[in-house]
C-alpha positions in Angstrom: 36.3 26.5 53.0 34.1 28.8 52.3 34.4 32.9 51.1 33.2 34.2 54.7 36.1 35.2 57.1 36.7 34.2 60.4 34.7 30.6 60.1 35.5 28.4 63.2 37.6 26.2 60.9 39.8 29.0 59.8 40.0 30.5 63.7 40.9 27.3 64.9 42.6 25.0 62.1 44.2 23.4 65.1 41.1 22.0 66.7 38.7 21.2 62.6 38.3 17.7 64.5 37.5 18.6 68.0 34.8 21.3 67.0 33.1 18.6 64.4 33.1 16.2 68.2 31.5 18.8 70.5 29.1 20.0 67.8 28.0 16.2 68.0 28.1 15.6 71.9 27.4 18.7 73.4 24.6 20.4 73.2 26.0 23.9 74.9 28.8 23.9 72.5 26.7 23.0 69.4 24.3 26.2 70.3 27.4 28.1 70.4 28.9 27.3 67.2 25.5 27.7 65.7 25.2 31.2 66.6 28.5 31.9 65.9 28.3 30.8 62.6 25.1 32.9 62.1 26.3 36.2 63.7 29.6 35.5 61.7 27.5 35.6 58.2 25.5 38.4 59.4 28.3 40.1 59.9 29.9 39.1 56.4 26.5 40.4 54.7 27.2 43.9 56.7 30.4 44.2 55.8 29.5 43.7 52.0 26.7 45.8 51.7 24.5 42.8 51.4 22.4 44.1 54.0 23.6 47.3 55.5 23.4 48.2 59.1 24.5 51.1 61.2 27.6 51.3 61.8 27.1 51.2 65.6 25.1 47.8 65.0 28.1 46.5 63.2 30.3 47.2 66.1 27.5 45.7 68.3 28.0 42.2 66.4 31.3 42.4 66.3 32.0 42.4 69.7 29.3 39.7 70.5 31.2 37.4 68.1 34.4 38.2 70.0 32.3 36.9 73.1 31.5 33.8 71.3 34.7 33.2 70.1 36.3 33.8 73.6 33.9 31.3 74.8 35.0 28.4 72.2 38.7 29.0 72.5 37.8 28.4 76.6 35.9 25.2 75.6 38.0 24.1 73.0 41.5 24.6 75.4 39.8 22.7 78.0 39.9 25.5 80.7 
């Protein structure tokens, strides 16, 4: 595991296996995950001081990883 929070792994310990599958098979989910992952460290680095942004920005990327992460959870329960 890693220090950044909210890692697909950690939001969905339930589903480690089926997440490593779709990143391999499909190509939608894969991109997904992908940008996931990289709004999720952006976010980190914000949060951190690492790279500062504005506060309304911060709220921006939060909510877009939400959207992502709503997405997933739909994939991953097979909705």
């Amino acid at each position: 595991m890693t220090n950044t929070p909210h890692e697909l792994a950690e939001e969905f310990p339930e589903h480690v296996q089926k997440i490593h599958d779709l990143k391999l098979s499909d190509a939608h989910f894969m991109r997904l995950a992908e940008d996931y992952h990289v709004l999720n460290r952006s976010i980190h680095r914000a949060e951190t001081g690492t790279e500062p942004v504005s506060q309304f920005t911060e709220a921006e990327m939060r909510k877009t990883r939400m959207a992502l992460k709503d997405e997933i959870a739909t994939i991953l329960s097979g909705k």
